[in-house]
C-alpha positions in Angstrom: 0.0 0.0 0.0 2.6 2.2 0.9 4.3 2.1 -2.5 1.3 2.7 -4.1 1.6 5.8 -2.3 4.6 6.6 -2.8 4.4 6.5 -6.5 0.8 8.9 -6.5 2.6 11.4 -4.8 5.5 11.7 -7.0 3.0 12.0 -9.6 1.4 14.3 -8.2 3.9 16.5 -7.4 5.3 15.6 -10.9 2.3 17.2 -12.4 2.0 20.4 -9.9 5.3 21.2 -10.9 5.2 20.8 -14.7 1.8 20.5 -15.6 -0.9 17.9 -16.1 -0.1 16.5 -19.4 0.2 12.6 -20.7 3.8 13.4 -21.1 4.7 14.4 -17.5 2.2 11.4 -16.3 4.1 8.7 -17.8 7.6 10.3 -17.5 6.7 9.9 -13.9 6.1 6.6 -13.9 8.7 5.9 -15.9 11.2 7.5 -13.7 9.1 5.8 -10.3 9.0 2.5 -11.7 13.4 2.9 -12.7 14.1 4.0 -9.2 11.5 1.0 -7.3 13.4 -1.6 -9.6 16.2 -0.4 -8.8 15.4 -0.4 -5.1 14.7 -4.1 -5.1 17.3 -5.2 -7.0 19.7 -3.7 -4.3 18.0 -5.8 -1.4 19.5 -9.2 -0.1 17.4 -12.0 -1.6 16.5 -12.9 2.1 14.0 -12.3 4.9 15.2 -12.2 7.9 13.1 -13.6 10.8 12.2 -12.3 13.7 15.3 -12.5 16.3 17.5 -13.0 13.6 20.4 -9.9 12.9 22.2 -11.0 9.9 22.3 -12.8 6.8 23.9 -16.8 7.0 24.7 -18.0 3.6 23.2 -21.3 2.6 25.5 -23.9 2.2 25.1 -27.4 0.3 27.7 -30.2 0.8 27.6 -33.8 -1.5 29.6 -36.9 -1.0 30.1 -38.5 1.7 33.9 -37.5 2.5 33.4 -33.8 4.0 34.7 -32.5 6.9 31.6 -31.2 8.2 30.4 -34.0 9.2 31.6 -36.6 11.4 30.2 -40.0 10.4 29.5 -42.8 13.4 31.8 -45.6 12.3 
């Protein structure tokens, strides 16, 4: 919702400032919908969780010879 928002108002203000016309309408969204991509392609691909404070990379091992894992013999 709050994007949403966000985006109205830049249109809006968008238009105040250089007039309602298709032209400013759309270079607005252009411009809004440049800077939100851009804005999500800068976050982590993770969520934290709540109590969690940082980002653990997810780690895959195959085979059964790896030192991460001691093996009852």
């Amino acid at each position: 919702m709050i994007p949403i928002l966000l985006i109205a108002a830049a249109v809006l203000g968008a238009c105040l400032v250089f007039g309602y016309s298709s032209f400013v309408v759309g270079l607005a969204l252009m411009a809004v919908g440049v800077l939100g991509l851009v804005a999500f392609l800068s976050t982590p691909g993770t969520v934290l969780r709540p109590g969690e404070r940082e980002f653990v990379e997810e780690r895959h091992y195959f085979g059964r010879n790896d030192d991460h894992h001691e093996f009852r013999k």
